[in-house]
C-alpha positions, -999 to 999 in steps of 0.1 A, spaced: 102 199 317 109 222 287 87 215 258 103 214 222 76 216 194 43 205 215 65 174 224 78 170 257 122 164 256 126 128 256 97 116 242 95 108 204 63 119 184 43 87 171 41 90 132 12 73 122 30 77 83 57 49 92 67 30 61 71 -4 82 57 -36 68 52 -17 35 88 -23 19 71 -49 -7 50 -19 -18 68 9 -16 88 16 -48 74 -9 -66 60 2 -103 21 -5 -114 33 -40 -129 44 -51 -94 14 -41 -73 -7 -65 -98 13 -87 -93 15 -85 -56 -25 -74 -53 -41 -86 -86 -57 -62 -109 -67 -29 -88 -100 -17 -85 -92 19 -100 -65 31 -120 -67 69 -119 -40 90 -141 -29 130 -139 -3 138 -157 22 120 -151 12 107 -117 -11 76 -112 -33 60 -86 -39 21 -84 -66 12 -58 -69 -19 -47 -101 -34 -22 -105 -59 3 -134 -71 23 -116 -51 51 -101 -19 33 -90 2 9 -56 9 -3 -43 37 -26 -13 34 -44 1 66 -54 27 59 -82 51 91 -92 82 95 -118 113 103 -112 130 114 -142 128 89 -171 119 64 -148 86 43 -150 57 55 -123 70 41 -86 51 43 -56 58 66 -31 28 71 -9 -2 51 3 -31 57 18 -56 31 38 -86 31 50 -117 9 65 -146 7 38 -168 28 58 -137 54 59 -124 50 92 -85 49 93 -66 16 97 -32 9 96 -16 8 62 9 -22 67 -24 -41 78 -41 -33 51 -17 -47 25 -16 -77 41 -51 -82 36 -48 -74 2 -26 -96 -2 -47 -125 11 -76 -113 -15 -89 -132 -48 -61 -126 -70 -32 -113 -45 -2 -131 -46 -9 -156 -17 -37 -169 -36 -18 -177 -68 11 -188 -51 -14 -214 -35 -36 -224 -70 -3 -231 -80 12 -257 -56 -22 -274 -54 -19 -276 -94 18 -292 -89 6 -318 -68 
């Protein structure tokens, strides 16, 4: 079988980078992750560029949020990891966020037990 860039023809390389179950975080601006993850842990700023960090009992996410052009910060990149710094899966990890103190789920349900 003739190999084609250390992968063997026919087989697809798995890319642990895939942006699945990330699309509610992925170009979203520094306003939106608060609102999807509540206030982040960190907020880290370079330049132009900025990183929000958010924490759960399970992991860390960081939200790396870039310009382009005019435009407000957006993010384009994340990076996960357990607390003790082993890797975990991104898309898991924002939807463990998103169950946290102050995510989105959690306000969604203060507010219909308040309408009741």
């Amino acid at each position: 079988m003739r190999r084609t860039g250390g992968q063997a023809r026919g087989r697809t390389a798995r890319n642990p980078y895939t942006s699945v179950g990330l699309e509610r975080v992925l170009g979203q601006d520094a306003a939106g992750l608060t609102r999807l993850f509540g206030q982040p842990d960190a907020d880290v700023r370079e330049g132009s560029a900025r990183k929000l960090q958010f924490q759960s009992g399970i992991c860390v996410l960081d939200a790396y949020l870039y310009p382009k052009g005019s435009d407000a910060p957006r993010v384009t990149y994340l990076d996960a990891r357990e607390l003790d710094g082993s890797t975990i899966d991104r898309a898991s990890c924002v939807a463990a966020l998103t169950r946290r103190e102050g995510g989105s789920r959690r306000r969604l349900q203060r507010f219909r037990s308040s309408e009741g």
